[in-house]
DODONU-495065 format. One record per residue: x, y, z of N, C-alpha, C in turn. Coordinates in Angstrom, 3 decimals. Each point is the difference from the previous one (the first is absolute). Layout:
N
+----------+----------+----------+----------+----------+----------+----------+----------+----------+
:      n.x :      n.y :      n.z :     ca.x :     ca.y :     ca.z :      c.x :      c.y :      c.z :
+----------+----------+----------+----------+----------+----------+----------+----------+----------+
:        X :        Y :        Z :        X :        Y :        Z :        X :        Y :        Z :
...
+----------+----------+----------+----------+----------+----------+----------+----------+----------+
// end
This chain:
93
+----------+----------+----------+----------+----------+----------+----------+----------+----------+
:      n.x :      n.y :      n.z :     ca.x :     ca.y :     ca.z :      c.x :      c.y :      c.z :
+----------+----------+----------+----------+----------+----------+----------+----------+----------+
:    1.859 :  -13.429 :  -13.033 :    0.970 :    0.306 :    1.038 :   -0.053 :   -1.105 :    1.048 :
:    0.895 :   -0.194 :    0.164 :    0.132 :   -1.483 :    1.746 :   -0.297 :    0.502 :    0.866 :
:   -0.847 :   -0.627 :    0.712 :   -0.668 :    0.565 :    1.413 :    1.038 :    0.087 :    0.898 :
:    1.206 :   -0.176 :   -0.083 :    0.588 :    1.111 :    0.886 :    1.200 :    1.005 :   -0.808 :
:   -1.027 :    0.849 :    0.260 :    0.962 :    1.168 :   -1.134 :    0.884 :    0.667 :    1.589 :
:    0.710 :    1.081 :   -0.556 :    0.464 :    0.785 :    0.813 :   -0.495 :    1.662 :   -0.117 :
:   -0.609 :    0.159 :    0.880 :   -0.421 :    1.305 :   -0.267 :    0.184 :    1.293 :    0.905 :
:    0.432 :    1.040 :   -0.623 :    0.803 :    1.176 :    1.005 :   -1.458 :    1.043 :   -0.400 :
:   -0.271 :    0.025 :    1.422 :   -0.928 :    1.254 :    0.368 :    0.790 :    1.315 :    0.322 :
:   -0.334 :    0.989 :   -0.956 :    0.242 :    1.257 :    0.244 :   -0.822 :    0.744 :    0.516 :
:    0.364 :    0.843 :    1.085 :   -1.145 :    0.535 :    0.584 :    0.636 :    1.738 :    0.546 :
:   -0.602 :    0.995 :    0.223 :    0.285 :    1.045 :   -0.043 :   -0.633 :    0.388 :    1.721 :
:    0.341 :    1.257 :   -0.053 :   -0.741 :    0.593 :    1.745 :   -1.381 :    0.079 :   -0.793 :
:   -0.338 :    0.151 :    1.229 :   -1.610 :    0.972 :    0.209 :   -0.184 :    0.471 :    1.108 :
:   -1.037 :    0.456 :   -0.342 :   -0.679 :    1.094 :    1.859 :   -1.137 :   -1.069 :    0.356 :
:   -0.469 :   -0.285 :    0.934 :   -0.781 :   -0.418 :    0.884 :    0.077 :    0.613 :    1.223 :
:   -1.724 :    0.237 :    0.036 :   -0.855 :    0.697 :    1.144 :    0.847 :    1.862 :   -0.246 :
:    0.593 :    0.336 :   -0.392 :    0.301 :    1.185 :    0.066 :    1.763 :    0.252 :    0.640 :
:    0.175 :   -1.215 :    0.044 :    1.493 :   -0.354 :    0.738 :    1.116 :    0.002 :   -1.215 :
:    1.576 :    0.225 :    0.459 :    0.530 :    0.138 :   -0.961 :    0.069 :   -0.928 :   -1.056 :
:    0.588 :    0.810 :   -1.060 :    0.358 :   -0.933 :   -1.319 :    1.238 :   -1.030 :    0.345 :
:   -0.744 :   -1.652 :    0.081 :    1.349 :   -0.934 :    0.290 :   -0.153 :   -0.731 :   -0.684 :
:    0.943 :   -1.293 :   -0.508 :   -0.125 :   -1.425 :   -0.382 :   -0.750 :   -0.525 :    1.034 :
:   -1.563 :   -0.835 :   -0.225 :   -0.412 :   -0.382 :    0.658 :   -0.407 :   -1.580 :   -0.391 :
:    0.418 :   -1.338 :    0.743 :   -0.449 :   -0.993 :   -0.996 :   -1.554 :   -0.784 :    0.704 :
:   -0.985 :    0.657 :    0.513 :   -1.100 :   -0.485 :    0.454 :   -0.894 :    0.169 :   -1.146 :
:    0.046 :    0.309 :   -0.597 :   -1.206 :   -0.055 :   -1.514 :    0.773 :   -0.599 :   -0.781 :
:    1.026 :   -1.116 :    0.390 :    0.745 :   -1.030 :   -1.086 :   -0.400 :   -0.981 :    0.343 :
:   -0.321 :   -0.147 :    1.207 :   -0.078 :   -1.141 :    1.031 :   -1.112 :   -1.295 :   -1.299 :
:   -0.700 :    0.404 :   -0.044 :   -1.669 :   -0.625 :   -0.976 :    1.168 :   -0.957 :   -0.827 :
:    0.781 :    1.139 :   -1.037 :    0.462 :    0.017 :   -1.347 :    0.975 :   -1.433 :    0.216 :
:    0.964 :    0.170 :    0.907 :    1.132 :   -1.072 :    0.582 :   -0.829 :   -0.963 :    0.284 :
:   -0.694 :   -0.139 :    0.867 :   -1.151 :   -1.124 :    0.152 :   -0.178 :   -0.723 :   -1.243 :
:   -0.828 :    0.202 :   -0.418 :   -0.624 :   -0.167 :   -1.661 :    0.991 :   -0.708 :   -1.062 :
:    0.965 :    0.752 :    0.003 :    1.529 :   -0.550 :   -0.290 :    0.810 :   -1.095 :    0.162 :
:   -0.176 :    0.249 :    1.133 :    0.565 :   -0.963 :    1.107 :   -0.297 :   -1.509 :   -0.276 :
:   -1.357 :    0.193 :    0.141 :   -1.257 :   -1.075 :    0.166 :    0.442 :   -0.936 :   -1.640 :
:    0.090 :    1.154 :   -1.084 :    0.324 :   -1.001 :   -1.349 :    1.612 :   -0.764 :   -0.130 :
:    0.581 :    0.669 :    0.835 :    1.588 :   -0.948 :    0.355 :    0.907 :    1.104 :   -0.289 :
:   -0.214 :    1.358 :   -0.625 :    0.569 :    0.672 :   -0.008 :    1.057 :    0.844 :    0.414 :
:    1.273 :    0.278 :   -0.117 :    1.357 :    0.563 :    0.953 :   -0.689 :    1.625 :   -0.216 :
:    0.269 :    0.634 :    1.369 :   -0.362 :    1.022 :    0.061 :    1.159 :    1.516 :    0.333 :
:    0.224 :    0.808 :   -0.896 :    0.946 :    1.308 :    0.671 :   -0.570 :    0.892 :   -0.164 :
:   -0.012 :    0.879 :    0.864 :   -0.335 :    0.983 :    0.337 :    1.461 :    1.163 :   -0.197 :
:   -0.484 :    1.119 :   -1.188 :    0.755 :    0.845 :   -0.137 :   -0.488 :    1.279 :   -0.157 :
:    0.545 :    0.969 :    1.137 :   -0.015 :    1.162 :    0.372 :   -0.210 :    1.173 :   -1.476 :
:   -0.839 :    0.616 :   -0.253 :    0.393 :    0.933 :   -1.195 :   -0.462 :    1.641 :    0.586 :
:    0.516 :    0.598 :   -0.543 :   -0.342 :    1.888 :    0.301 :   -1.246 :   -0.105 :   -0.417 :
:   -0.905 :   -0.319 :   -1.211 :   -1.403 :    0.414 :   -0.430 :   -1.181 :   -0.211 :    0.559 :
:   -0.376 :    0.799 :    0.681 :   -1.347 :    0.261 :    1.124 :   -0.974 :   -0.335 :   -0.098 :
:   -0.610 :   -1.237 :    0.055 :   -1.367 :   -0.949 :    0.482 :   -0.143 :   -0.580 :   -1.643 :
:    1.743 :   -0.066 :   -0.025 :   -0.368 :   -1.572 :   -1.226 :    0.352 :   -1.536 :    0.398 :
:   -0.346 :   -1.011 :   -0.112 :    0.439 :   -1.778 :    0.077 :    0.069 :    0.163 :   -1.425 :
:    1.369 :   -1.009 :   -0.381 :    0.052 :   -0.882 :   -1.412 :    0.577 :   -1.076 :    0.524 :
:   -0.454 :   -0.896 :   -1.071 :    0.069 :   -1.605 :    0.088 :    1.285 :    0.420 :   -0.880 :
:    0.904 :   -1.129 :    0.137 :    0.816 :   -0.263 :   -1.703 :    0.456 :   -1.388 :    0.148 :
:    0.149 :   -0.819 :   -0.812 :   -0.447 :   -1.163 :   -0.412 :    0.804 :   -0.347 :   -1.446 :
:    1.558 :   -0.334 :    0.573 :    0.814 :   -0.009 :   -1.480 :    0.337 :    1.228 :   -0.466 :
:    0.235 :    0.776 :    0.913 :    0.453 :    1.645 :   -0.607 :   -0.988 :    0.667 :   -0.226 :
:   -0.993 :   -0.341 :   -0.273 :   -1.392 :    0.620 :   -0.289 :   -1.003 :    0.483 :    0.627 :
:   -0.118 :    1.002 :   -0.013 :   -1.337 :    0.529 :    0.883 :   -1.287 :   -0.886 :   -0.288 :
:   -0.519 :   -0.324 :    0.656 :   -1.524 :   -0.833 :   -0.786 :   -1.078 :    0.363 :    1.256 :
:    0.043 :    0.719 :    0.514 :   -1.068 :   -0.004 :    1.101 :    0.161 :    2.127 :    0.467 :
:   -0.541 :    0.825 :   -0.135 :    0.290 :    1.193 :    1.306 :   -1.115 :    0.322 :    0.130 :
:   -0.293 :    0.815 :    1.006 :   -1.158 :    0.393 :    0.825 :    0.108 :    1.648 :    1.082 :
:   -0.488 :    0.416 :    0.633 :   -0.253 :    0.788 :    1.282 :    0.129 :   -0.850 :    0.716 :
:    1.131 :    0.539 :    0.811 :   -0.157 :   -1.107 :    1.475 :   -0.592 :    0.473 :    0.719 :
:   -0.818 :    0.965 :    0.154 :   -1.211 :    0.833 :    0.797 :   -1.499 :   -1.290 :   -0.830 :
:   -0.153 :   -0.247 :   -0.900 :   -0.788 :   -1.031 :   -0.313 :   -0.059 :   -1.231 :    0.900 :
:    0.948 :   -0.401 :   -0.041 :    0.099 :   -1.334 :    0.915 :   -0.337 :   -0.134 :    1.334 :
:   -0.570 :   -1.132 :    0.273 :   -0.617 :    0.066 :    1.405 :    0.914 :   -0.104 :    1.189 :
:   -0.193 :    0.675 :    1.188 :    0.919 :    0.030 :    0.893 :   -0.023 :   -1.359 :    0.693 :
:    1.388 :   -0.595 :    0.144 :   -0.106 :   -1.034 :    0.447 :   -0.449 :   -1.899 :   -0.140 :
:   -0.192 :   -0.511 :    0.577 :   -1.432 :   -1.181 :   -0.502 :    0.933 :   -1.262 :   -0.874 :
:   -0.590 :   -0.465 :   -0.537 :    0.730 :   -1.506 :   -0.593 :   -0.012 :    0.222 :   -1.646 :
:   -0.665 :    1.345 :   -0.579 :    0.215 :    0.482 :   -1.435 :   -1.486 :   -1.068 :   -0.648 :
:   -0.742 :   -0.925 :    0.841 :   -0.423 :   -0.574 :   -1.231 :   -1.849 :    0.436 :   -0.266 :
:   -0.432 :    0.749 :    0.842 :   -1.401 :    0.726 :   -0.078 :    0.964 :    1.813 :   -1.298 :
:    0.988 :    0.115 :    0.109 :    0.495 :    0.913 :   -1.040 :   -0.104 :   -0.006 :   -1.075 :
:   -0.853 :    0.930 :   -0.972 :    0.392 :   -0.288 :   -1.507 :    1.225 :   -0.039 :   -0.360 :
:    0.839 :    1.497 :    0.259 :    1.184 :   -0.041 :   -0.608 :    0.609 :   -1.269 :    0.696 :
:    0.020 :   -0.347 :    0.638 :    1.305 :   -1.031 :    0.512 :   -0.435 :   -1.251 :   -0.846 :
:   -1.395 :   -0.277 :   -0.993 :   -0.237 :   -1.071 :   -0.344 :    0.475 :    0.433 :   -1.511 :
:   -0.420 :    1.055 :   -0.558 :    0.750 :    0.548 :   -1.150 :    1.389 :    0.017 :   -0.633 :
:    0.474 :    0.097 :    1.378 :    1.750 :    0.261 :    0.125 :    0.882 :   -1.492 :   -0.316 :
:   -0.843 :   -0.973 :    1.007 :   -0.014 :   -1.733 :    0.029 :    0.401 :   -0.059 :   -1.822 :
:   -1.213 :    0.300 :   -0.327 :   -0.195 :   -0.420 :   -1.550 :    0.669 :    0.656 :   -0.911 :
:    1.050 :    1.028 :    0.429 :    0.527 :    0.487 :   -0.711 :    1.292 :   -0.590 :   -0.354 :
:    0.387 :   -0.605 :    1.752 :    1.214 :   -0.344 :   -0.166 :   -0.299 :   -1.407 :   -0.537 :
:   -0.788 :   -0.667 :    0.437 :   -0.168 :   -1.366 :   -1.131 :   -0.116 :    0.418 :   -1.936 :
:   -0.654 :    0.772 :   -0.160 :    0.148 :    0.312 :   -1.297 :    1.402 :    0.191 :   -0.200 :
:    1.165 :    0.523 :    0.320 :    0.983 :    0.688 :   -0.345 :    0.828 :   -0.823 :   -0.598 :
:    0.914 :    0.485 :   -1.463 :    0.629 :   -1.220 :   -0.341 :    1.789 :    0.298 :    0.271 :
+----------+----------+----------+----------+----------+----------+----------+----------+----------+
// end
């Protein structure tokens, strides 16, 4: 895959601290970083399904997770998943 792919983050609500269920993008923050950093175009798209992220990468899902996993905030690169996710979208064909 060319290091600059285009990749659409799907991301769903969640609850944090006990507060309502919203789209929240501070536990993306790492992921975009990380992304970012490899030259990567980044979108961010809204979905109904509750504390999921997917990568897609050519139509393809190649990366999902708990976005309750991911670390709040930060530059993504002390993160496993955000280093996992990296390598996913480089794997992707």
């Amino acid at each position: 895959m060319p290091t600059k792919a285009e990749v659409i983050v799907r991301y769903g609500p969640y609850s944090a601290l006990g507060l309502a269920v919203e789209h929240r993008t501070f536990r993306l923050e790492g992921l975009q970083a990380v992304l970012a950093k490899d030259g990567h175009s980044i979108i961010l798209e809204k979905i109904e399904d509750w504390n999921v992220v997917e990568l897609i990468v050519n139509e393809e899902v190649v990366f999902q997770c708990n976005i309750m996993d991911l670390e709040f905030g930060g530059d993504g690169e002390l993160d496993p998943l955000c280093e996992e996710a990296r390598k996913s979208v480089l794997n992707a064909y």
